[in-house]
Biopython code that builds the backbone (N, CA, C, O; Angstrom):
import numpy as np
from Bio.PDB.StructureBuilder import StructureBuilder

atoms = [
    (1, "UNK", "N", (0.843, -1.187, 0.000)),
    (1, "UNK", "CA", (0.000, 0.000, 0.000)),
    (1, "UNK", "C", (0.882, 1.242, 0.000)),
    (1, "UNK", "O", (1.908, 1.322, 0.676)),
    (2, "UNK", "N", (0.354, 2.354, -0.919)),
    (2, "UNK", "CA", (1.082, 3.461, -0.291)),
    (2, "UNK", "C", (1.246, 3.921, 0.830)),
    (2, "UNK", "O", (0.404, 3.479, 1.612)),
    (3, "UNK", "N", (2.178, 4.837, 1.423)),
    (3, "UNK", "CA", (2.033, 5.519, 2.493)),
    (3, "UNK", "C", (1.100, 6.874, 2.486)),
    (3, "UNK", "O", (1.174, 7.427, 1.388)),
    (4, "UNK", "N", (0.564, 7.301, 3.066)),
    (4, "UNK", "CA", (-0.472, 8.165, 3.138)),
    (4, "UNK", "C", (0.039, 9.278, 2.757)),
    (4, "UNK", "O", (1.198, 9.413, 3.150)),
    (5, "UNK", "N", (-0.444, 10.301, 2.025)),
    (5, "UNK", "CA", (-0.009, 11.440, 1.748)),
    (5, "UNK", "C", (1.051, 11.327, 0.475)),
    (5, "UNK", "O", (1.627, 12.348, 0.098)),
    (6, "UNK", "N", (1.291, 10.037, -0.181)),
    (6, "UNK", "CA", (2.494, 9.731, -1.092)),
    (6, "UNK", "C", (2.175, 8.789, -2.508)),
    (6, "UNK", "O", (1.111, 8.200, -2.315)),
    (7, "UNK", "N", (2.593, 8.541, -3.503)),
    (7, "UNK", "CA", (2.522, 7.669, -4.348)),
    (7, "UNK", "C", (3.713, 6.397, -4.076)),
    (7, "UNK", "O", (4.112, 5.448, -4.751)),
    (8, "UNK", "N", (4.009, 6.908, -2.797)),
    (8, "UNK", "CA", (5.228, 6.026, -3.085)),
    (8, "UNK", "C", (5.191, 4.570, -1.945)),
    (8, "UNK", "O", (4.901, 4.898, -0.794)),
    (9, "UNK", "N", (5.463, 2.965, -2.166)),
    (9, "UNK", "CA", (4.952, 1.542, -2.164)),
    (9, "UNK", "C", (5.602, 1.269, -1.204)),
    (9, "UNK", "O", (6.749, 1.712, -1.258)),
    (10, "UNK", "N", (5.307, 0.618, -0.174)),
    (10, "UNK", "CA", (6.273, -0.106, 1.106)),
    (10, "UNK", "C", (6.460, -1.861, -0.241)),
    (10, "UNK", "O", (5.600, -2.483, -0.862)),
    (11, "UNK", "N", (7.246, -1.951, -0.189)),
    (11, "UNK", "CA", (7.604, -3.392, -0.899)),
    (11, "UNK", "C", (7.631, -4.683, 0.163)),
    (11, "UNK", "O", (6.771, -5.521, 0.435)),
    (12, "UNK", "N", (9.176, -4.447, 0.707)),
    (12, "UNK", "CA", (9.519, -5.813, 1.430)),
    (12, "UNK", "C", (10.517, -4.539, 2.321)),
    (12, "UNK", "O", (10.482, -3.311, 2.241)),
    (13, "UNK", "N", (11.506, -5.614, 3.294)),
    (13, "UNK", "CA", (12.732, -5.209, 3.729)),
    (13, "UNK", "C", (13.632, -5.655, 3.132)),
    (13, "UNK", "O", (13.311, -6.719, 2.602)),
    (14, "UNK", "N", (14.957, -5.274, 2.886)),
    (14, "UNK", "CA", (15.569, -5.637, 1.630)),
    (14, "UNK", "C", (16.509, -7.136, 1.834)),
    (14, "UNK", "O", (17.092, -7.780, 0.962)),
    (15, "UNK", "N", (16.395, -7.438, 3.501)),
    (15, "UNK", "CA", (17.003, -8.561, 3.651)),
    (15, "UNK", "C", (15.703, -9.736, 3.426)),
    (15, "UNK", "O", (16.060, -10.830, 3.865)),
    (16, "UNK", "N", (14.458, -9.753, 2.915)),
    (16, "UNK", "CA", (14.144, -10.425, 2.662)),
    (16, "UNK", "C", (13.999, -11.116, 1.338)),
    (16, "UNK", "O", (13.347, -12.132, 1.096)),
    (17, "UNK", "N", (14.593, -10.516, 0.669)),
    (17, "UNK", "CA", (15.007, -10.955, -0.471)),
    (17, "UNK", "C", (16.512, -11.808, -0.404)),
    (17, "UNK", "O", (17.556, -11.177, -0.241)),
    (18, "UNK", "N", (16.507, -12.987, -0.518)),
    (18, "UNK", "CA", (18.068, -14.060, -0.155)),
    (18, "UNK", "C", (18.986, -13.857, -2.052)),
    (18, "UNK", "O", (18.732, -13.884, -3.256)),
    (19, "UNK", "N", (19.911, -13.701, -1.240)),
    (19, "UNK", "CA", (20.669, -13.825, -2.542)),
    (19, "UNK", "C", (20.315, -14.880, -3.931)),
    (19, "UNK", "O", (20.456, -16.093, -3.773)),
    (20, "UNK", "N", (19.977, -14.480, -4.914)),
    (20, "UNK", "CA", (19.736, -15.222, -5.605)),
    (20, "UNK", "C", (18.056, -16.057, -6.142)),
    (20, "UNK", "O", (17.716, -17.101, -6.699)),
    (21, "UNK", "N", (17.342, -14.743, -5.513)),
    (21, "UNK", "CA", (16.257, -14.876, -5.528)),
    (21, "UNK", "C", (15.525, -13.873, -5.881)),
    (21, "UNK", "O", (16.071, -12.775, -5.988)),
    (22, "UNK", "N", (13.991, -14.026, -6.169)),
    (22, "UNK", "CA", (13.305, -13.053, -6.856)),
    (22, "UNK", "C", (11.441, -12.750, -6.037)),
    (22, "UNK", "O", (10.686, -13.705, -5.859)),
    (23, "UNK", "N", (11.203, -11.878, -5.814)),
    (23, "UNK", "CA", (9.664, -11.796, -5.418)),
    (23, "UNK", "C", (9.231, -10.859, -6.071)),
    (23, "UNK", "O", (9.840, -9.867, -6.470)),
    (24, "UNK", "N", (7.580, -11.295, -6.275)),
    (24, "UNK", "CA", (7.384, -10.049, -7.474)),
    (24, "UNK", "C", (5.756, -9.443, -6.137)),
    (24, "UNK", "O", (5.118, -9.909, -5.194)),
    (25, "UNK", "N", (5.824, -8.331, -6.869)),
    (25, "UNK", "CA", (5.181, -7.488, -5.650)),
    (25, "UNK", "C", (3.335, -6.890, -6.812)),
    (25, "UNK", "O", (3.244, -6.637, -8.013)),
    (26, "UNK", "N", (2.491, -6.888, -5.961)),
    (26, "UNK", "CA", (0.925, -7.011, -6.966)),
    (26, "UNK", "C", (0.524, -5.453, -5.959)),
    (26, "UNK", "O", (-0.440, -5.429, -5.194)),
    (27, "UNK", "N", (1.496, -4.212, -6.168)),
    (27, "UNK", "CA", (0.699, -3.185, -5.526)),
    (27, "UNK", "C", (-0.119, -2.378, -5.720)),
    (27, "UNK", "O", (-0.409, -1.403, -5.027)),
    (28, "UNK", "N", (-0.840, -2.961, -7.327)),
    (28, "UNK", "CA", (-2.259, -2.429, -7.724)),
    (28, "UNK", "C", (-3.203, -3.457, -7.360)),
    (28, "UNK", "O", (-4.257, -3.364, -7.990)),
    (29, "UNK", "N", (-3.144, -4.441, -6.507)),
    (29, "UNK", "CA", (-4.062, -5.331, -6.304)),
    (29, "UNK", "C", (-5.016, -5.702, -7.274)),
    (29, "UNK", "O", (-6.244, -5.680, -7.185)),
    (30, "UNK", "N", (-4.131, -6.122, -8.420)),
    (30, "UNK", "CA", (-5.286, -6.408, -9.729)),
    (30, "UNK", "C", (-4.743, -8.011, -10.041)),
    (30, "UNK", "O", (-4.770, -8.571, -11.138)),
    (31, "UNK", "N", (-4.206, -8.618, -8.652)),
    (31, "UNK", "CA", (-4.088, -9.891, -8.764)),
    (31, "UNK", "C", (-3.177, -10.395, -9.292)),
    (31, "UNK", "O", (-3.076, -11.617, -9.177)),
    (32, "UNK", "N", (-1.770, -9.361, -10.381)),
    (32, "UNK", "CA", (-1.128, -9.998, -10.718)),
    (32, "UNK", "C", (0.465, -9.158, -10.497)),
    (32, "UNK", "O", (0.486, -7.954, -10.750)),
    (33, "UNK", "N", (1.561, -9.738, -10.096)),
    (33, "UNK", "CA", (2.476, -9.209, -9.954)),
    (33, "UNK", "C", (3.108, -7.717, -10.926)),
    (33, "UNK", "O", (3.553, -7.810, -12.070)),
    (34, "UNK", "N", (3.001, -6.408, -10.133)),
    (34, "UNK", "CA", (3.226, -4.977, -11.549)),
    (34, "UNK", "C", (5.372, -5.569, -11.466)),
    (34, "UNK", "O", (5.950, -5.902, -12.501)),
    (35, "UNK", "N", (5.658, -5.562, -10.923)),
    (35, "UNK", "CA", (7.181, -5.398, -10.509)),
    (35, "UNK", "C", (7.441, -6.636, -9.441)),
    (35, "UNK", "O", (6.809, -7.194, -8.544)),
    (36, "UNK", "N", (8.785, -6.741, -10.084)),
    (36, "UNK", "CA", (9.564, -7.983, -9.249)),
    (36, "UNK", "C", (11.286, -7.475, -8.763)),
    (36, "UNK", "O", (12.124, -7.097, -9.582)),
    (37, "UNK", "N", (11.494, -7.571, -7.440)),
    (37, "UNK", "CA", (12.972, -7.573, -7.321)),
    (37, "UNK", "C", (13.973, -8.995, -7.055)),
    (37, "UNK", "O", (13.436, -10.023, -6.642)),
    (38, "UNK", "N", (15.086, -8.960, -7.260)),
    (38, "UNK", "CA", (15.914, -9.625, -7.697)),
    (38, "UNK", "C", (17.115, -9.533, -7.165)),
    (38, "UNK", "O", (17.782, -8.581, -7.569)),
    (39, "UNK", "N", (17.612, -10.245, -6.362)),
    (39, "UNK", "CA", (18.974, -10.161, -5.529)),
    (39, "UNK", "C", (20.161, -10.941, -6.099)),
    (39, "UNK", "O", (20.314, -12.134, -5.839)),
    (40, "UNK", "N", (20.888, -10.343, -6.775)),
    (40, "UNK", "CA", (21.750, -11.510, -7.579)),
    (40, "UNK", "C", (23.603, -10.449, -7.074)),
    (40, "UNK", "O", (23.698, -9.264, -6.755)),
    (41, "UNK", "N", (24.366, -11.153, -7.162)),
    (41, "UNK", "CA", (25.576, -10.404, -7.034)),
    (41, "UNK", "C", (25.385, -9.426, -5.609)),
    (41, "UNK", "O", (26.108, -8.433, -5.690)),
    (42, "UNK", "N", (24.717, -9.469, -4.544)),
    (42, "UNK", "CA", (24.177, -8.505, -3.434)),
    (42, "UNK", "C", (23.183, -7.316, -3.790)),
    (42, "UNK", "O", (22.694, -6.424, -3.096)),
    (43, "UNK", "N", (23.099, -7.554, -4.779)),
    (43, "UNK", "CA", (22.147, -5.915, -5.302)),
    (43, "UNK", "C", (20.802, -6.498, -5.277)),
    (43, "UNK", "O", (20.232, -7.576, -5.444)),
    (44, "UNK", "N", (20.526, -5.057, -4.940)),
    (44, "UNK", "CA", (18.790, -5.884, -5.293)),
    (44, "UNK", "C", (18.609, -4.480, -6.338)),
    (44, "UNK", "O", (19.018, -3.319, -6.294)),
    (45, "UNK", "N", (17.697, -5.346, -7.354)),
    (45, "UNK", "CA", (17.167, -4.282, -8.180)),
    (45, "UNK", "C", (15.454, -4.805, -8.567)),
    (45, "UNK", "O", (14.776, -5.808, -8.339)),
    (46, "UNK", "N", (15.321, -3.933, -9.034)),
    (46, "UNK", "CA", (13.889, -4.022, -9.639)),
    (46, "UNK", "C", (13.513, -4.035, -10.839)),
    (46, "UNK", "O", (14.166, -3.407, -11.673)),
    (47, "UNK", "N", (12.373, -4.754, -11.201)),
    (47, "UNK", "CA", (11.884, -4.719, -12.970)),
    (47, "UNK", "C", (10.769, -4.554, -13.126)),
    (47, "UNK", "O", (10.029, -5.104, -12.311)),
    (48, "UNK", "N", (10.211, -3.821, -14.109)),
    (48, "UNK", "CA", (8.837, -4.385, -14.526)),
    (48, "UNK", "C", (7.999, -5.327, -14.843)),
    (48, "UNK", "O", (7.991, -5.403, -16.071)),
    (49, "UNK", "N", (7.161, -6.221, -14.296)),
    (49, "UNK", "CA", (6.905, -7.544, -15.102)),
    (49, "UNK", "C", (6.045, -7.891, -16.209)),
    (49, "UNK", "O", (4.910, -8.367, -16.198)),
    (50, "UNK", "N", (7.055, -7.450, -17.495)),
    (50, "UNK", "CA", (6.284, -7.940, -18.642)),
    (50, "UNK", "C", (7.800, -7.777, -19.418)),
    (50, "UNK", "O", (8.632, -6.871, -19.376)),
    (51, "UNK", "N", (7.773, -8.810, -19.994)),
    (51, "UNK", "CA", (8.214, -9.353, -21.076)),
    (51, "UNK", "C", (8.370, -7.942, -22.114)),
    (51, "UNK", "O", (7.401, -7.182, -22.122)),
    (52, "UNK", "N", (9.547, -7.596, -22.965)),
    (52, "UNK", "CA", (9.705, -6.727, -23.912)),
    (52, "UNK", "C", (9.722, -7.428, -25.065)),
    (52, "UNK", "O", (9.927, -6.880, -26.148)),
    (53, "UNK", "N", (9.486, -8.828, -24.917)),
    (53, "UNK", "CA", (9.149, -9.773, -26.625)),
    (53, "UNK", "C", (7.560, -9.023, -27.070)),
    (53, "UNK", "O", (7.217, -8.387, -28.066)),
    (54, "UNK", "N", (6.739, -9.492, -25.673)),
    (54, "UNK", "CA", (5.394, -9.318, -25.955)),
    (54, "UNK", "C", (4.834, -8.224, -25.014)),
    (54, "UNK", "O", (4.484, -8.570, -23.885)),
    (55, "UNK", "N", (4.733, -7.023, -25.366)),
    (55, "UNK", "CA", (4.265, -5.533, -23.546)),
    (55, "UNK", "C", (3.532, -6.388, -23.013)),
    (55, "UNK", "O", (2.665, -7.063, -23.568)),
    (56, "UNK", "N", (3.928, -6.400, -21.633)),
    (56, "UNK", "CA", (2.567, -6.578, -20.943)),
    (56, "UNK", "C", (2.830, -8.304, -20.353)),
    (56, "UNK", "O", (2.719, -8.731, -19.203)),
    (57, "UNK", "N", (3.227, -9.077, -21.681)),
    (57, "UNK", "CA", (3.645, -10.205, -20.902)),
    (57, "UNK", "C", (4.361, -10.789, -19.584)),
    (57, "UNK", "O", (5.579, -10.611, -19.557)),
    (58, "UNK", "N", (3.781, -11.468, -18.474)),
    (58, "UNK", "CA", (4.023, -11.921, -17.215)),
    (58, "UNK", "C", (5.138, -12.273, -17.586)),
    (58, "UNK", "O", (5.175, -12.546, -18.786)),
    (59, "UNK", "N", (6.674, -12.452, -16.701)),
    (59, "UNK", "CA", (7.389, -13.568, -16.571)),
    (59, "UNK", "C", (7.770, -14.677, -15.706)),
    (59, "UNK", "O", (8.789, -15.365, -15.648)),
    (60, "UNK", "N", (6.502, -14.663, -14.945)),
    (60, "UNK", "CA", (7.086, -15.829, -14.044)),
    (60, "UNK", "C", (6.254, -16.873, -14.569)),
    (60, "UNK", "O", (5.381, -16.568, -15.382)),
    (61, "UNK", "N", (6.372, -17.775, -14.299)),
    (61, "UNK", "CA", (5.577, -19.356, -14.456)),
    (61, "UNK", "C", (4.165, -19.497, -13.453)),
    (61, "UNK", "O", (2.952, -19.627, -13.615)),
    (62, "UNK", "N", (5.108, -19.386, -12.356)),
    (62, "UNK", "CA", (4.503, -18.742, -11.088)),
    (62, "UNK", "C", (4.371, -18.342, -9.811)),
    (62, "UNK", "O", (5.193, -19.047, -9.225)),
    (63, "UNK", "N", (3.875, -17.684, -9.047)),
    (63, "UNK", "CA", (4.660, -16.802, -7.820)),
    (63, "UNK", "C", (6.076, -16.945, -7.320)),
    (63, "UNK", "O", (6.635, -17.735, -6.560)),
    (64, "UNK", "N", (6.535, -15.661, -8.175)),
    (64, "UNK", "CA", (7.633, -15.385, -7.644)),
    (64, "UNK", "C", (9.004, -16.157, -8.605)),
    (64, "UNK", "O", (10.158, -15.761, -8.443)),
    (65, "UNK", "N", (8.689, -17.189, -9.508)),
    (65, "UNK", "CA", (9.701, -17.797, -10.552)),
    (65, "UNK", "C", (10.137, -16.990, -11.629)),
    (65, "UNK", "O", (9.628, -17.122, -12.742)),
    (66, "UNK", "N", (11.102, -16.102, -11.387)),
    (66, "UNK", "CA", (11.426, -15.505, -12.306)),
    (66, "UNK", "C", (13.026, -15.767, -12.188)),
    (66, "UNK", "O", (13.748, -14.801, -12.435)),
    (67, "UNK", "N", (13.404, -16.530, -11.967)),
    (67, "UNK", "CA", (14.423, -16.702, -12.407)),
    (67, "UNK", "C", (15.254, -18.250, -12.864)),
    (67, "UNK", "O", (14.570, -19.101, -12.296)),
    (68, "UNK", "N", (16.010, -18.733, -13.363)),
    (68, "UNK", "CA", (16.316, -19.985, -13.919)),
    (68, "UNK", "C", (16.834, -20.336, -12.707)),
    (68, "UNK", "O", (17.291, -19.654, -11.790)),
    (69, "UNK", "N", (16.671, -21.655, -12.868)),
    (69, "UNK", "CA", (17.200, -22.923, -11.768)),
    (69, "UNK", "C", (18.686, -22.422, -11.076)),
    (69, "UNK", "O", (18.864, -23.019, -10.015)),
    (70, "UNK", "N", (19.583, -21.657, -11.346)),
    (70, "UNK", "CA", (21.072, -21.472, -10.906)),
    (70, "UNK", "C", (20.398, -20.135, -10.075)),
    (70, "UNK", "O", (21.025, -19.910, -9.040)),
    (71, "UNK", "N", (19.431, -19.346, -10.273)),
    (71, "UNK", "CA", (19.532, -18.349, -9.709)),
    (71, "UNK", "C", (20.113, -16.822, -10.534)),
    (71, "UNK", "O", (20.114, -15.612, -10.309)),
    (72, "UNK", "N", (20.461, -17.535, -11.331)),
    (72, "UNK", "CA", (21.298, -16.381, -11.981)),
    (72, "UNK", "C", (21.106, -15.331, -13.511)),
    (72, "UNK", "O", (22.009, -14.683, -14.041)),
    (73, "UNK", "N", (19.725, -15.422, -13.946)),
    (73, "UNK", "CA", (19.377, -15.586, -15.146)),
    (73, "UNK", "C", (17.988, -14.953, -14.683)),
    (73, "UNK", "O", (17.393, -15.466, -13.735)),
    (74, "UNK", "N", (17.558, -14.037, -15.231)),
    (74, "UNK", "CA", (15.520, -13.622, -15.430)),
    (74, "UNK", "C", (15.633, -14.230, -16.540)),
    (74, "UNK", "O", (16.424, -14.033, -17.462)),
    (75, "UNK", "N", (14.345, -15.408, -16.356)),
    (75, "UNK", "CA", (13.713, -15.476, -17.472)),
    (75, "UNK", "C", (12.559, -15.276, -17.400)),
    (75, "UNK", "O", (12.006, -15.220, -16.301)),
    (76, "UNK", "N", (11.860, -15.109, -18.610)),
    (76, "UNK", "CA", (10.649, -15.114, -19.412)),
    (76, "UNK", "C", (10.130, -16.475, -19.627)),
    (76, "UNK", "O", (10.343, -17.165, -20.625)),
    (77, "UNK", "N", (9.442, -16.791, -18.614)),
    (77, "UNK", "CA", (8.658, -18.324, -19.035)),
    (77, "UNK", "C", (7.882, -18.871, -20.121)),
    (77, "UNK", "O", (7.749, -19.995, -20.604)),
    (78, "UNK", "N", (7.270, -17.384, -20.422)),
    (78, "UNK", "CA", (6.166, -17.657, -21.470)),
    (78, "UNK", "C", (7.327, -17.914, -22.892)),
    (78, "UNK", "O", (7.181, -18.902, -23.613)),
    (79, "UNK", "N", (7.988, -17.312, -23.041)),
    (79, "UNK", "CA", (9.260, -16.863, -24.227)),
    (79, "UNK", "C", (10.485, -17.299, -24.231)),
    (79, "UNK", "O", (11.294, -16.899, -25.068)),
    (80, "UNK", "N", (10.757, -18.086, -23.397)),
    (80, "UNK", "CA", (12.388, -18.785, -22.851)),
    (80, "UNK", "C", (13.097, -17.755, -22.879)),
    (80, "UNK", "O", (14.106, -18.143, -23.469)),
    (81, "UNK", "N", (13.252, -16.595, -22.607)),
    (81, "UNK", "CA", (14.199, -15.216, -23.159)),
    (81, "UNK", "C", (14.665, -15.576, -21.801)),
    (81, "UNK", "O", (14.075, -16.137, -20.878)),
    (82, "UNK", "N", (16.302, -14.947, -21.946)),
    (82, "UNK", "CA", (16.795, -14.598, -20.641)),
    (82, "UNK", "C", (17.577, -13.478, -20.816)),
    (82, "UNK", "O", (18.122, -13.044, -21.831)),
    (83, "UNK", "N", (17.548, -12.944, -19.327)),
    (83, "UNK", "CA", (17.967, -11.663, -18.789)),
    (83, "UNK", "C", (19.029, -11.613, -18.082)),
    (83, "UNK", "O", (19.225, -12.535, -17.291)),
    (84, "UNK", "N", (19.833, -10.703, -18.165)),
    (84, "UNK", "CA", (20.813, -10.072, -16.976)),
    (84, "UNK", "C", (20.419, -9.554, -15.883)),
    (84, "UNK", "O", (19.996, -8.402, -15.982)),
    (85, "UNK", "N", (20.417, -9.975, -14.974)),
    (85, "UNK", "CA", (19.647, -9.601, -13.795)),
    (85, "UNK", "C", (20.331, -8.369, -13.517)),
    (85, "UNK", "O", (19.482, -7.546, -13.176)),
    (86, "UNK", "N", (21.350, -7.929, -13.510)),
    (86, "UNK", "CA", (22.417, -6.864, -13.677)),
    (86, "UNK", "C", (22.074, -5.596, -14.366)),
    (86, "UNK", "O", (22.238, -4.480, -13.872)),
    (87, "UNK", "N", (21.457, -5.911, -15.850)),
    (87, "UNK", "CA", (22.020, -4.689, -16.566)),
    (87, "UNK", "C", (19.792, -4.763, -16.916)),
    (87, "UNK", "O", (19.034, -3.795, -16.980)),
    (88, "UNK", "N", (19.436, -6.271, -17.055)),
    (88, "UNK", "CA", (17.913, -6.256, -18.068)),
    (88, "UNK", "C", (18.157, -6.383, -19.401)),
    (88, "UNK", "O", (17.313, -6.209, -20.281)),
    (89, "UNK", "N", (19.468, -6.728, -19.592)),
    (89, "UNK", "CA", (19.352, -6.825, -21.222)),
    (89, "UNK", "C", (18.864, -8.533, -21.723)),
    (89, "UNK", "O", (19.052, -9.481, -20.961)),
    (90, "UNK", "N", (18.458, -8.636, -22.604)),
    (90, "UNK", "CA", (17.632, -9.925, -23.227)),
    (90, "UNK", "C", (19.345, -10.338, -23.517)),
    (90, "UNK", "O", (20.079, -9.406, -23.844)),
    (91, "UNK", "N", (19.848, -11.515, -23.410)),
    (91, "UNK", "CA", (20.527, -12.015, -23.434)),
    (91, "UNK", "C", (20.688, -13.459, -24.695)),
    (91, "UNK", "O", (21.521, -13.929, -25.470)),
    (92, "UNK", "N", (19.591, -13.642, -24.334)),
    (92, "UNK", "CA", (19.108, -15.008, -25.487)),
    (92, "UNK", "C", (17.784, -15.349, -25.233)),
    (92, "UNK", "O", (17.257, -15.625, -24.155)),
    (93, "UNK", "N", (17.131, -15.277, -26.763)),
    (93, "UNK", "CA", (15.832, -15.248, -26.954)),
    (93, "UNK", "C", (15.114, -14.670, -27.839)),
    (93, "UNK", "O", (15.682, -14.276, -28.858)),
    (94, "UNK", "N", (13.562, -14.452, -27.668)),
    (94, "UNK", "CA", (12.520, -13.583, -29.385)),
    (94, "UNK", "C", (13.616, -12.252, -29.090)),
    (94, "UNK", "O", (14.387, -11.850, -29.962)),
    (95, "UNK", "N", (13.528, -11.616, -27.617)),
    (95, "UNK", "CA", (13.968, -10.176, -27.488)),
    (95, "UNK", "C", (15.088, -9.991, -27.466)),
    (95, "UNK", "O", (15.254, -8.836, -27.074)),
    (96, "UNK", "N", (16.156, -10.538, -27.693)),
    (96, "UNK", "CA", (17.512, -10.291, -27.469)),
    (96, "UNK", "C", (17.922, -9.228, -28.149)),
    (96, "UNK", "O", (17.564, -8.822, -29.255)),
    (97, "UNK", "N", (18.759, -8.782, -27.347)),
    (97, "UNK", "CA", (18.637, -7.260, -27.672)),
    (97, "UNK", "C", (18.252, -5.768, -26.800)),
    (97, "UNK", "O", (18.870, -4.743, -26.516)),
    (98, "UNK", "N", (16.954, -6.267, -26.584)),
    (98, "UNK", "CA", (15.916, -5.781, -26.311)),
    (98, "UNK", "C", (16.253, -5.871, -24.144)),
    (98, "UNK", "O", (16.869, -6.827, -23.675)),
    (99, "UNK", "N", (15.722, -4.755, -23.257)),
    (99, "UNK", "CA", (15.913, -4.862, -22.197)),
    (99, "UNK", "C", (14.437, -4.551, -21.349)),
    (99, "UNK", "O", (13.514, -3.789, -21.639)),
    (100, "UNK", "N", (14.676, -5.714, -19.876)),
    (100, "UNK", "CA", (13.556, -5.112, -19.310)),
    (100, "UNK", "C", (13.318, -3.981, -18.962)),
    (100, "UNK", "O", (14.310, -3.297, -19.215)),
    (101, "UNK", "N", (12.373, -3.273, -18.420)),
    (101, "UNK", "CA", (12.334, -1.848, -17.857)),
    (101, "UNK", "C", (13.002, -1.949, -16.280)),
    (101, "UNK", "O", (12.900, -2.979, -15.613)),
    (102, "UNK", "N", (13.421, -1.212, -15.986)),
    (102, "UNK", "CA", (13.487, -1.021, -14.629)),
    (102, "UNK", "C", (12.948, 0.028, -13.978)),
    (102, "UNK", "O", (12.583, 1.089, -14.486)),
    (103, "UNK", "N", (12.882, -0.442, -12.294)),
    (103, "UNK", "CA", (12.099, -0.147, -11.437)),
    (103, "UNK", "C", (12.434, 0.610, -10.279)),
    (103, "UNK", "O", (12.564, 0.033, -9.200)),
    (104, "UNK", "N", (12.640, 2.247, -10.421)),
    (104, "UNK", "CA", (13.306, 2.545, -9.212)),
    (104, "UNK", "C", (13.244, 2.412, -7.702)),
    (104, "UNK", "O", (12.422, 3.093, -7.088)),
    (105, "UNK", "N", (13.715, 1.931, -7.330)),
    (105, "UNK", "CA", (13.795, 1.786, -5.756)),
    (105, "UNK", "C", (14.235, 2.589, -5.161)),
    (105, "UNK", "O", (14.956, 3.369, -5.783)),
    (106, "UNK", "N", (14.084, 2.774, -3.990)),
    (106, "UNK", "CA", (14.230, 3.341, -2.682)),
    (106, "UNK", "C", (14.677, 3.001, -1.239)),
    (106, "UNK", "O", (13.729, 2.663, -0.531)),
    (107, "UNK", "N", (15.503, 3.003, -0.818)),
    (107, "UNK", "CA", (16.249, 1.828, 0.253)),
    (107, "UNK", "C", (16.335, 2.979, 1.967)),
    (107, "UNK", "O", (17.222, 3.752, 2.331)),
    (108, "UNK", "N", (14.950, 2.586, 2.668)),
    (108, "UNK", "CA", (14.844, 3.615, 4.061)),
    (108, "UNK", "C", (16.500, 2.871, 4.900)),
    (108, "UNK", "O", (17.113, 1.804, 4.933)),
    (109, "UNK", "N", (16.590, 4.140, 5.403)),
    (109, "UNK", "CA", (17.615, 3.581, 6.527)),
    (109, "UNK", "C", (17.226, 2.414, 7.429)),
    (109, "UNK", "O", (17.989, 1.758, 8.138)),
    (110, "UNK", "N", (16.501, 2.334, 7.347)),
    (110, "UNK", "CA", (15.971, 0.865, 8.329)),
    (110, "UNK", "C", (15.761, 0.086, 7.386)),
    (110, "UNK", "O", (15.185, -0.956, 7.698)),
    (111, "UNK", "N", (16.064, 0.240, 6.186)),
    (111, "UNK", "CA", (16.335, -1.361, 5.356)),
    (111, "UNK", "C", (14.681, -1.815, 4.527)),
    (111, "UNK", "O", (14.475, -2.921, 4.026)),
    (112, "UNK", "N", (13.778, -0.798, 4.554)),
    (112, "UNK", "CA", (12.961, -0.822, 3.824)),
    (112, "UNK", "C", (13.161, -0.346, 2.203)),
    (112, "UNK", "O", (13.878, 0.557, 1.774)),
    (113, "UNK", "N", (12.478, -1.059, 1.629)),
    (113, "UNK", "CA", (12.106, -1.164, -0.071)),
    (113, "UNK", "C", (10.770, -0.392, -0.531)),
    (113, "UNK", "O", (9.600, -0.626, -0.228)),
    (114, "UNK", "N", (11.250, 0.480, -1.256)),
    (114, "UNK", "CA", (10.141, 1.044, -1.730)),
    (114, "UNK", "C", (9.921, 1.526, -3.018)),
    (114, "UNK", "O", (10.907, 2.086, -3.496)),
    (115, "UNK", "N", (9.068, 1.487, -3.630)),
    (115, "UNK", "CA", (8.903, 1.993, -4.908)),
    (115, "UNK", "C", (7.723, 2.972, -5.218)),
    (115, "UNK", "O", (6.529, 2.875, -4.934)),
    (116, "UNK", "N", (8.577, 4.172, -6.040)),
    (116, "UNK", "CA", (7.424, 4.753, -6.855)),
    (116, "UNK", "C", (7.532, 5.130, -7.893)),
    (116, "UNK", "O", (8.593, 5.612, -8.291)),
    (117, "UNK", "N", (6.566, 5.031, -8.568)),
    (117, "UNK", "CA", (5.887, 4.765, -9.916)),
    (117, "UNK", "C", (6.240, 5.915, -10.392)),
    (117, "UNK", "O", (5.922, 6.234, -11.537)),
]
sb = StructureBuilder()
sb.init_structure("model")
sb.init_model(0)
sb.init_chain("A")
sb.init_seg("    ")
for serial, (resi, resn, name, xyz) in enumerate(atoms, 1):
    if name == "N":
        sb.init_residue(resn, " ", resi, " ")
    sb.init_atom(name, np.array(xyz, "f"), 0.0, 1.0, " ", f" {name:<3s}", serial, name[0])
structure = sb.get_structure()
């Protein structure tokens, strides 16, 4: 939910995201994940979740699978595309080439995640 008076998203805390892992966050409550973050190399970053093969396309399989079996790779389930969790660039796949959007974050001194739109 936003915070009152703000557009801007309480997410997670940022240690709940484990290295090498991904949660995707539904803060329009329209049931389906808008943005997912991603802890790979210690960073956490953020993406949009849709696919740049197809706008709009989901990439997880489902809750929260957005990334390949090593941990190390976004993919696109629907599209086998994979990503740099690093940079968002399509790496191999329809979109290669082509990069996810990213998602600015916000990191409170107490280790909160936040995003706004």
């Amino acid at each position: 939910m936003p915070e009152p008076g703000s557009a801007r998203h309480r997410l997670c805390r940022a240690e709940e995201i484990a290295e090498g892992t991904a949660r995707g966050f539904d803060f329009d409550g329209e049931g389906k994940d808008t943005l997912f973050l991603v802890r790979v190399g210690g960073i956490l970053r953020g993406w949009r979740n849709a696919c740049p093969h197809i706008d709009g396309a989901p990439m997880a399989w489902r809750k929260d699978a957005y990334l390949n079996a090593a941990g190390t790779l976004i993919v696109c389930h629907a599209h086998g595309a994979e990503f740099s969790p690093e940079t968002g660039l399509c790496l191999r796949g329809p979109c290669q080439g082509l990069s996810l959007e990213r998602m600015r974050l916000e990191l409170a001194g107490d280790g909160t995640v936040f995003f706004t739109p």
